[in-house]
GUKE-761909 format. One line per field, with one value per residue (C-alpha): residue number from 1; residue in one letter; x negated, y negated, z negated. Coordinates in steps of 0.25 Angstrom, whole numbers, plus 2048, in hexadecimal, padded with zeros to 3 digits. Layout:
# residues N
i	(NUM/...) $
aa	(a/...) $
x	(X/...) $
y	(Y/...) $
z	(Z/...) $
***
This chain:
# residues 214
i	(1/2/3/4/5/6/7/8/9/10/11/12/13/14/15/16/17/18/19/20/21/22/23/24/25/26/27/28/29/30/31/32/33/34/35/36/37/38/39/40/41/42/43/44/45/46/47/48/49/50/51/52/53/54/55/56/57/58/59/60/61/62/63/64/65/66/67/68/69/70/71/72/73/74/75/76/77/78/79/80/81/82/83/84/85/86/87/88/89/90/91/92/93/94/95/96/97/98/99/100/101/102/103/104/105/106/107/108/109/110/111/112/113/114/115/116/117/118/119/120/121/122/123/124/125/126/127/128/129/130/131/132/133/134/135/136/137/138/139/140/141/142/143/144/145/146/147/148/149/150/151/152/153/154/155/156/157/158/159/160/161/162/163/164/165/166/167/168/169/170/171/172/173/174/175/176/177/178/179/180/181/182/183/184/185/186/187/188/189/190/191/192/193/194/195/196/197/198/199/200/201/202/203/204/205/206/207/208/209/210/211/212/213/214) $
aa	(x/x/x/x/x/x/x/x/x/x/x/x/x/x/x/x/x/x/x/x/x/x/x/x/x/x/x/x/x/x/x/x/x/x/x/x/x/x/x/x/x/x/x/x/x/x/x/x/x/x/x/x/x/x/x/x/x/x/x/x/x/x/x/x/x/x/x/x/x/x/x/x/x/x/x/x/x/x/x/x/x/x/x/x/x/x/x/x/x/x/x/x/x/x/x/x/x/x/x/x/x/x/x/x/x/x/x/x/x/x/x/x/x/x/x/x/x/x/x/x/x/x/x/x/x/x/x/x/x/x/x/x/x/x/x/x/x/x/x/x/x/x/x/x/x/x/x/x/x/x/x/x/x/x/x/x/x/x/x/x/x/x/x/x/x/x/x/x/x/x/x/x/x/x/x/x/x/x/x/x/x/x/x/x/x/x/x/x/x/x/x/x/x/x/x/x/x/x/x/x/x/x/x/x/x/x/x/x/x/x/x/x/x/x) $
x	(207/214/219/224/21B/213/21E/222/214/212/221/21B/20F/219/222/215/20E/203/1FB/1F5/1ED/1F0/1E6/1E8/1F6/1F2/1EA/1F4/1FE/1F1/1F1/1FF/1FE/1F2/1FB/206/1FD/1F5/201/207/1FB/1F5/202/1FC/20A/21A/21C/21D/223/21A/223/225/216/214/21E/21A/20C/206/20F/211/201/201/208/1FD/1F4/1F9/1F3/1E6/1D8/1CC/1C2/1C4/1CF/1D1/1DD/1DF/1E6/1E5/1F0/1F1/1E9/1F4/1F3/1E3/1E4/1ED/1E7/1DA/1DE/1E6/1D9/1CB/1C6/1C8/1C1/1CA/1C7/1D1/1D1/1D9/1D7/1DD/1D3/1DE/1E3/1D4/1D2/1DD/1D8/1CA/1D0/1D8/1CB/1C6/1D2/1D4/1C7/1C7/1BA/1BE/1C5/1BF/1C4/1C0/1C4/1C6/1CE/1CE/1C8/1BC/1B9/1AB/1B0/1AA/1B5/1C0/1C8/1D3/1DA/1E7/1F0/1FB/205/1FA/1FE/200/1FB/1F4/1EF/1E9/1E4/1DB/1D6/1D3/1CF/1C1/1C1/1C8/1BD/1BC/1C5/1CD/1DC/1E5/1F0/1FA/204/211/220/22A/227/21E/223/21E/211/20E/20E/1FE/1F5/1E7/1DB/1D5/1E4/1EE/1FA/1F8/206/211/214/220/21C/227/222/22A/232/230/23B/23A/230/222/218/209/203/1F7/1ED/1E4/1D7/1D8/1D6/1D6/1E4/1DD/1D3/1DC) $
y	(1C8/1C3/1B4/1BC/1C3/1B5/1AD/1B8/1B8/1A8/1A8/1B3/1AB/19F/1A5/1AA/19C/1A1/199/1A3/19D/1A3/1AB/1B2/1B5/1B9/1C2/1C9/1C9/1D1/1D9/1DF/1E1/1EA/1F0/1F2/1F9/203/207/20F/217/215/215/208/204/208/1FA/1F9/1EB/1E2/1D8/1E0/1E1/1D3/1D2/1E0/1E0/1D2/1C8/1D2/1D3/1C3/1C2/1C4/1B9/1AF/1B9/1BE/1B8/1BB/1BE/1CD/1D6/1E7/1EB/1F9/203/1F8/203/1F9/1EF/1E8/1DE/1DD/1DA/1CE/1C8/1CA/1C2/1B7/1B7/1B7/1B1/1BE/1CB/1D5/1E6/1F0/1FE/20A/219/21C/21C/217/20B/208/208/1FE/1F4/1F3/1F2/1E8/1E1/1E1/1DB/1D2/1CD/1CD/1CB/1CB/1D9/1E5/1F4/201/20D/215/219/20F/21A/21A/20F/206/1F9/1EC/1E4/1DB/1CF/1D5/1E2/1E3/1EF/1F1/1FD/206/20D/209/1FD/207/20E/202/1FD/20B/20B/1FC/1F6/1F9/1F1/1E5/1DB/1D4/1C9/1D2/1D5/1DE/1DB/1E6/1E5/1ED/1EC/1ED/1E7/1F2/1F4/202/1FF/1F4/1FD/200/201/1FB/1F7/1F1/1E8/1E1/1DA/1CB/1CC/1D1/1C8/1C9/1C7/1C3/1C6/1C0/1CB/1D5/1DB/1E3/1DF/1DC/1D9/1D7/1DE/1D6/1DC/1D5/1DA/1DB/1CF/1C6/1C0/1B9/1B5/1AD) $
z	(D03/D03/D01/CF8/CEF/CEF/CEA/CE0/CDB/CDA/CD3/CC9/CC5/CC3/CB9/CB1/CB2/CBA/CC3/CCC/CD9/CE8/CE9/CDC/CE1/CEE/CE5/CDD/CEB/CF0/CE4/CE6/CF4/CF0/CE7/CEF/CF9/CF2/CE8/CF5/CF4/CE3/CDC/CD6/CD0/CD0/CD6/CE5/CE9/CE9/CE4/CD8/CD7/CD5/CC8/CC2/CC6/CCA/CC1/CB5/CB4/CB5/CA9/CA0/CA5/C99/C8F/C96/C8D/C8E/C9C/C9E/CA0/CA0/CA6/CA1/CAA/CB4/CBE/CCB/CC5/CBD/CB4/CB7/CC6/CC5/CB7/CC1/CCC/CC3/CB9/CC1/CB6/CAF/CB0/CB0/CB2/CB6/CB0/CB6/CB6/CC2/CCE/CD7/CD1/CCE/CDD/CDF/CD4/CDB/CE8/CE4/CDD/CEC/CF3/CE9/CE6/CD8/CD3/CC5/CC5/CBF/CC2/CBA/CBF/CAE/CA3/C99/C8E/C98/C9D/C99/C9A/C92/C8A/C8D/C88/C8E/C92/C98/C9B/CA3/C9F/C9D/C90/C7F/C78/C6F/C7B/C81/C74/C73/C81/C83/C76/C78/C86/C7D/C77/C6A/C6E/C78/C7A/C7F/C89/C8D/C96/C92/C96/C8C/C7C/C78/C6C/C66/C6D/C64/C5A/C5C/C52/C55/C4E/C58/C5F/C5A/C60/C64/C6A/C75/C80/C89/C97/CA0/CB0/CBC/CC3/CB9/CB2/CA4/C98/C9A/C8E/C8B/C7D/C7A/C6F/C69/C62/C53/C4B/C58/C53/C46/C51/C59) $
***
């Protein structure tokens, strides 16, 4: 754990106006070294500088703290456990499960809930078409596949009052094209993330009629 990295960190929080405490960052500096190590076997992410880990992985998945309600999140196609592991340390107060189909990365995420001890951090090893799960107010995925995708594999997991928050690159501009019953559009928020070159922005979906509500 590098003084670098720790100031490279602190600095990220800054510019997103986040207030994290030592240990939480201690956490997420844990978190990519974990990472970092079992990626040279797992293949958990195309990223290999820690450094870059913390813009692309740590930071990027800090972005979408404004814009989290609610006390439960899925992360769907959770991969190396991104954004669900760093929301988890920033949010104790939030129950948040992780959901992969690949035994491997599903290995990772629990040994990372041991290390870490993150009491508040779920891990299912299933496909989403699978998997029995009770219903969230949230559930976020990470360049896991189409708006219209997600919006069929996930909705049932959403409740009533529930929200979808998916995490794209560039404007997805055909995507929002879908057609739900069940979703709509609240609105497309650009994300700008410290160190990170390109677009990032975060869809979020709301349930039918929860507009008027608001």
């Amino acid at each position: 754990m590098t003084e670098e990295l720790l100031q490279q960190l602190q600095q990220g929080c800054q510019d997103l106006g986040l207030v994290l405490t030592l240990e939480q960052q201690q956490k997420l500096l844990l978190y990519v070294e974990l990472l970092a190590k079992w990626n040279k076997v797992y293949n958990l992410t195309s990223v290999r500088d820690e450094g870059e880990m913390i813009s692309r992985h740590i930071l990027d998945s800090l972005a979408i703290l404004p814009f989290l309600s609610g006390t439960s999140m899925l992360d769907v196609g959770s991969g190396a456990g991104l954004p669900g592991i760093p929301v988890a340390i920033a949010r104790p107060d939030l129950a948040v499960t992780l959901l992969d189909s690949n035994s491997k990365k599903t290995r990772f995420l629990q040994q990372v809930k041991a290390e870490l001890a993150l009491s508040n951090l779920s891990v299912v090893h299933s496909r989403i078409e699978h998997a029995e799960l009770p219903r969230f107010s949230m559930v976020t995925a990470r360049a896991f596949s189409t708006i219209d995708n997600i919006i069929d594999l996930t909705g049932r997991h959403c409740d009533d009052a529930g929200c979808l928050l998916l995490m794209k690159g560039a404007y997805p501009e055909e995507e929002l094209k879908f057609i739900s019953t069940s979703f709509m559009l609240k609105e497309v928020v650009s994300l700008t993330v410290p160190g990170c070159d390109g677009q990032r922005h975060l869809v979020h979906l709301v349930k039918e009629g929860m507009l008027e509500a608001e």
